[in-house]
RODO-2510 file (C-alpha; in nm, 4 decimals, decimal comma):
residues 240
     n   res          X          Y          Z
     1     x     5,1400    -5,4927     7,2318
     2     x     5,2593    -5,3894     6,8995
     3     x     5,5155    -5,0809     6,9390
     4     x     5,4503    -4,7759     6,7012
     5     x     5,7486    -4,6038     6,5974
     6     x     5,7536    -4,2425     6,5297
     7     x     6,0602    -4,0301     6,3334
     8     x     6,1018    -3,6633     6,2573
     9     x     6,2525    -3,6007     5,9379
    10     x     6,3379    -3,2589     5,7566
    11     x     6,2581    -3,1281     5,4124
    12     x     6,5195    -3,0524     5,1406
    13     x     6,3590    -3,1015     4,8393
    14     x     6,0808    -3,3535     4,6965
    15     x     6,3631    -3,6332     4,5665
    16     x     6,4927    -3,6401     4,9521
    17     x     6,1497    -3,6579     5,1564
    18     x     6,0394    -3,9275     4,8905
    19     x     6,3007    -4,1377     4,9393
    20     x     6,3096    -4,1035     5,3435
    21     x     5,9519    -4,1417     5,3735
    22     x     6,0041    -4,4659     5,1766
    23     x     6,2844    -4,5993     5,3452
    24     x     6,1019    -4,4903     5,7122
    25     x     5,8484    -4,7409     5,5795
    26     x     6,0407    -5,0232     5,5334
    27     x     6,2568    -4,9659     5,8808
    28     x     5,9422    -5,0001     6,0453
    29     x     5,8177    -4,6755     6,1295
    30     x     5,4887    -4,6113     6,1553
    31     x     5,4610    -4,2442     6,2248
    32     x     5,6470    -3,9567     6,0747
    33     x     5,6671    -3,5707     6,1619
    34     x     5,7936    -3,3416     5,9023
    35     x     5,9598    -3,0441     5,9760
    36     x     5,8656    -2,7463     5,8151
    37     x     5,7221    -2,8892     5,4830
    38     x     5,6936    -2,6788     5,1738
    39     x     5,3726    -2,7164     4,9793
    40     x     5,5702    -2,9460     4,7264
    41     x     5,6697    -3,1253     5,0698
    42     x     5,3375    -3,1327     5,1444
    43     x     5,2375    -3,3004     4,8165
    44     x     5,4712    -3,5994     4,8599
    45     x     5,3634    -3,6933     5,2052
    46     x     4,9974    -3,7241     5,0893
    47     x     5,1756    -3,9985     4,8255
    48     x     5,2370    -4,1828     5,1499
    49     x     4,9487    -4,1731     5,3768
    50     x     4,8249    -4,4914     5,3367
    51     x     5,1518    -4,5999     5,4542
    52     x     5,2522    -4,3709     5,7079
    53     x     5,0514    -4,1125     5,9319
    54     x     5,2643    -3,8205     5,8795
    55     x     5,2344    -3,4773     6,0582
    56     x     5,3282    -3,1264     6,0045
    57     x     5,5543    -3,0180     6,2722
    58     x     5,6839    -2,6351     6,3166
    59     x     6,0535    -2,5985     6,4473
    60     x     6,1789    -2,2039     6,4817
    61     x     6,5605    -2,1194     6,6017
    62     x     6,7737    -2,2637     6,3760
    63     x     6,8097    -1,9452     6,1705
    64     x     6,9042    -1,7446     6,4206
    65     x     6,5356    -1,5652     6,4311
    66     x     6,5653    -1,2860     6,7187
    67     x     6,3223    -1,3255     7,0271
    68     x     6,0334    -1,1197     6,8502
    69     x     6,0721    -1,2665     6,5182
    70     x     5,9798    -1,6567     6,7483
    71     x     5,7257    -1,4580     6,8965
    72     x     5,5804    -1,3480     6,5935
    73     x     5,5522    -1,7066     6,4201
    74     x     5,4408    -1,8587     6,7673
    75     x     5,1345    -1,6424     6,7289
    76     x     5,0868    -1,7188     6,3390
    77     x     5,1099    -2,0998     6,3799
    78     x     5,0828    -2,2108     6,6950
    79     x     4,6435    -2,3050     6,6445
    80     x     4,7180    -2,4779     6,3004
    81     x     5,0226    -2,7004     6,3848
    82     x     5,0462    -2,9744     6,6447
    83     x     5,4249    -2,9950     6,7547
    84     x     5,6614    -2,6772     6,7739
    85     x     6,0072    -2,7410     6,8954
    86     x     6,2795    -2,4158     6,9065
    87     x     6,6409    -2,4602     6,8622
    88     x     6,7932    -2,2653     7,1860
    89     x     7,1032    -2,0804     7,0613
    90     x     7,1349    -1,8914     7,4059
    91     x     7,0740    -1,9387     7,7548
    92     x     6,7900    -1,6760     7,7459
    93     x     6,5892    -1,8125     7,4716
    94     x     6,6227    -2,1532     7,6621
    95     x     6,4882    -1,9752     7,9555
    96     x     6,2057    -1,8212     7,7780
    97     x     6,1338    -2,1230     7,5914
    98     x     6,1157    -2,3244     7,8505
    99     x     5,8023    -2,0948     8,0006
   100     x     5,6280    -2,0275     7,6939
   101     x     5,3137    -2,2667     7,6556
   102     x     5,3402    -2,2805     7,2737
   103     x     5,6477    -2,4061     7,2802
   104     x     5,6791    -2,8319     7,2986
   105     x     6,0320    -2,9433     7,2320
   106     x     6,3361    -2,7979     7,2997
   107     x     6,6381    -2,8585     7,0687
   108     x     7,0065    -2,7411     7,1414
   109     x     7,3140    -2,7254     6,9220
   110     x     7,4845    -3,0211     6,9803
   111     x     7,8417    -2,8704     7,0696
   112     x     7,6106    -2,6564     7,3396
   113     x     7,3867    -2,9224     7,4580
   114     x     7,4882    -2,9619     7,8122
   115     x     7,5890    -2,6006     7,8444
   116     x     7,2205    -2,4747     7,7429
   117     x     7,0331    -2,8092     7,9569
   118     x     7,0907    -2,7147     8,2733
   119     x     6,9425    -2,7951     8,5544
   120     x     6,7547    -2,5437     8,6319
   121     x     6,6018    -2,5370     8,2802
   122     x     6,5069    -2,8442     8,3416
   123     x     6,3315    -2,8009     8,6192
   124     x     6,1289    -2,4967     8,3744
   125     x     6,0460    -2,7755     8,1573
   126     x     5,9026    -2,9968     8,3909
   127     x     5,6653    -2,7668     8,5532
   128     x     5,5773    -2,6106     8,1833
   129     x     5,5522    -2,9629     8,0447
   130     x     5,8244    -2,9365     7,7930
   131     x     5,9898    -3,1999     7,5985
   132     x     6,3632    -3,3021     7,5140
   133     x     6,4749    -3,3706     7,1956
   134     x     6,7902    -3,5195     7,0930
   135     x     6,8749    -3,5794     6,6973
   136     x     7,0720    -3,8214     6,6391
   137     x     7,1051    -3,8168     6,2654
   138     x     7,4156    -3,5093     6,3786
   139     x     7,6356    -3,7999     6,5772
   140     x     7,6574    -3,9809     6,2355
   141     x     7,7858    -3,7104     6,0242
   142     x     8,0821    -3,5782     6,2972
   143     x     8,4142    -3,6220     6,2698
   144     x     8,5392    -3,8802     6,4804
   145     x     8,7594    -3,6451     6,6995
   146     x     8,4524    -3,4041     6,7272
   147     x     8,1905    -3,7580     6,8499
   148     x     8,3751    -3,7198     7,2206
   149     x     8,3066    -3,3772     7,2771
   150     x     7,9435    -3,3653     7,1894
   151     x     7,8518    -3,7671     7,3658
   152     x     7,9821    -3,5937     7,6572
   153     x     7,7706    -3,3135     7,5906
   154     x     7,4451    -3,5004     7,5364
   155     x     7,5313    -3,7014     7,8225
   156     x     7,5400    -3,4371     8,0709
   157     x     7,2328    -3,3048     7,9350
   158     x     6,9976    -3,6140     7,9543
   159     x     7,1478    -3,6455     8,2770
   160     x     6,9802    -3,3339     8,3864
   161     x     6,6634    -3,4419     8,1832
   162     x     6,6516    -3,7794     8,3644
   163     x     6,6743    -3,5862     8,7176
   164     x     6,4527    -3,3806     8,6710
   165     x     6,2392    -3,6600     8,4922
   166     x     6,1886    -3,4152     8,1954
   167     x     6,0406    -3,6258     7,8487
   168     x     6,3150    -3,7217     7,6231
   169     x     6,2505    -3,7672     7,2767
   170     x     6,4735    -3,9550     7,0451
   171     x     6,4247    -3,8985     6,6236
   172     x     6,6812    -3,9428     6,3866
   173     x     6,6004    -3,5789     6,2237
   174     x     6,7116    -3,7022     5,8932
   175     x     6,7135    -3,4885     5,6023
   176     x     6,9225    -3,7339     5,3167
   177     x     6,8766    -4,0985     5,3050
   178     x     7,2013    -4,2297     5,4398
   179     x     7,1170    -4,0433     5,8039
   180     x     6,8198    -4,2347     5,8079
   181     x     6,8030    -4,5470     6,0770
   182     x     6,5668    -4,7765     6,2078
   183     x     6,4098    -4,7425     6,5340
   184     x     6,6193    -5,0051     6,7283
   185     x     6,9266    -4,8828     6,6261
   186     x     6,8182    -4,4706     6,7468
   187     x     6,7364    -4,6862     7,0566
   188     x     7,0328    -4,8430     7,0909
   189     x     7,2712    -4,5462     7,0329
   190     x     6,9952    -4,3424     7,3029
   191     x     7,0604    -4,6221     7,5372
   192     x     7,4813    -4,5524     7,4942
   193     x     7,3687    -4,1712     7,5445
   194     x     7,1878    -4,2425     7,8532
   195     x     7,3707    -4,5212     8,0164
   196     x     7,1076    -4,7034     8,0835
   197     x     7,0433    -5,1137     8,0951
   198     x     6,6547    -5,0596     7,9326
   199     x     6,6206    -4,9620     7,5799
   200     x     6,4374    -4,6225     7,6025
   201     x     6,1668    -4,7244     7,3508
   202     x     5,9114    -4,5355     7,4722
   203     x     6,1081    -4,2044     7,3654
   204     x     6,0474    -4,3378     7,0075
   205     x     5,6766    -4,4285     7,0543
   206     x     5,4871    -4,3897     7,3426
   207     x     5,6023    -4,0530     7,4391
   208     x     5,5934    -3,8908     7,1118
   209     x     5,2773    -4,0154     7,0783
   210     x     5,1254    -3,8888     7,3945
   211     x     5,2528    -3,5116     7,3086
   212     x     5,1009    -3,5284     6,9745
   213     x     4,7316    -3,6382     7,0808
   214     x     4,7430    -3,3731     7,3704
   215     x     4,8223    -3,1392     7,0582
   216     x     4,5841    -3,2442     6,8400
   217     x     4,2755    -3,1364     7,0692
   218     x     4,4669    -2,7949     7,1136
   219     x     4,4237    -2,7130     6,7394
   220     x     4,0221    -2,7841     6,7950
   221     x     3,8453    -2,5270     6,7182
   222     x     3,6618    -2,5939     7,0632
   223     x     4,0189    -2,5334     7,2694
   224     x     4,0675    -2,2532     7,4696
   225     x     4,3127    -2,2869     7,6763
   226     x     4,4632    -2,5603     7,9046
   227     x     4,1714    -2,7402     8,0520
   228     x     3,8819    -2,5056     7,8701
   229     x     3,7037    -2,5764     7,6011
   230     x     3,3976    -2,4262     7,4186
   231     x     3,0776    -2,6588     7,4415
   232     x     2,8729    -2,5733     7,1475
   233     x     2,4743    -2,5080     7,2689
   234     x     2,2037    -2,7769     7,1807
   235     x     2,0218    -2,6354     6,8859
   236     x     1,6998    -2,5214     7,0175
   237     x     1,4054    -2,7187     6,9707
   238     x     1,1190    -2,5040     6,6817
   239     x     0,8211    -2,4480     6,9010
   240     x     0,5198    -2,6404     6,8045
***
């Protein structure tokens, strides 16, 4: 069965997206997320969606927005957007995120990664079926004295993951051109990350994938809540 590949990229400007949505094309992606498109953003990927299905995804933290400002946009966005990841600065954000049902991925700083995914956040994110993501377009750029430090770091955190058999998901989160890499290569370097013999594939298709169709039917308009949805009423018949 053919694999489909799925990226997350981020949005600069509309040179940048149009040349990594491109060049996602021809590494054989099939699938793209965007984070936090602008409307211009917006306009490119609609150049390329006969060549890519592309999504809007929503990621919060990275700015240093306080706990009510999160809380704030959660309630904005969370029934128009499919994915929402949050980039945990601090161990309590982590812990809240990790509880909070609009939340799906959790990111970390990657000199704080295995201080922030512990293992009892991990076990959070298992029973609120959260996700793990780990961008690895950030062990490209580093220094070579900094790459130790933060493979350890990773490491210790997908070790937790693993344990606790929380969902990893491995993008590239690209935002130039020279970050970007194909999907057997971000499976390759996840596979040095993890120690493991088996490529771990499925964090670059089949898992991504199964969080984003669960999404889409939570941004129905028939969606409730987990498990309740509205069934519309047959139309009653006109009396003869």
């Amino acid at each position: 069965m053919t694999r489909h590949f799925i990226d997350s990229l981020s949005s600069r400007s509309e040179s940048q997206l149009s040349t990594c949505l491109d060049i996602a094309y021809h590494l054989g992606f099939s699938e793209i997320w965007i984070s936090n498109p602008s409307k211009i953003g917006k306009n490119v990927s609609k150049q390329f969606s006969s060549r890519l299905r592309i999504y809007e995804r929503l990621d919060i933290g990275s700015t240093k927005e306080s706990k009510a400002e999160i809380i704030s946009i959660l309630r904005q966005r969370r029934r128009k957007i499919p994915i929402i990841a949050i980039t945990c600065l601090t161990p309590e954000l982590t812990a809240w995120a990790a509880q909070d049902n609009r939340v799906d991925i959790l990111k970390f700083p990657v000199f704080q990664t295995g201080k922030l995914m512990t293992r009892s956040i991990a076990k959070l994110m298992v029973k609120f079926d959260k996700h793990l993501e780990i961008p690895l377009a950030h062990l490209y750029s580093l220094a070579e004295h900094q790459q130790i430090s933060v493979i350890r770091q990773i490491r210790a955190a997908l070790e937790n993951a693993i344990r606790k058999k929380v969902p990893i998901l491995f993008t590239s989160g690209s935002s130039r051109a020279d970050q970007m890499r194909s999907p057997r290569e971000l499976a390759s370097l996840g596979q040095m990350l993890l120690s493991e013999s088996i490529l771990p594939l499925d964090s670059l298709s089949i898992i991504p994938q199964r969080l984003l169709q669960q999404n889409l039917i939570k941004i129905t308009p028939n969606y409730l809540a987990p498990g309740v949805f509205k069934v519309p009423l047959p139309s009653q018949q006109e009396e003869e």
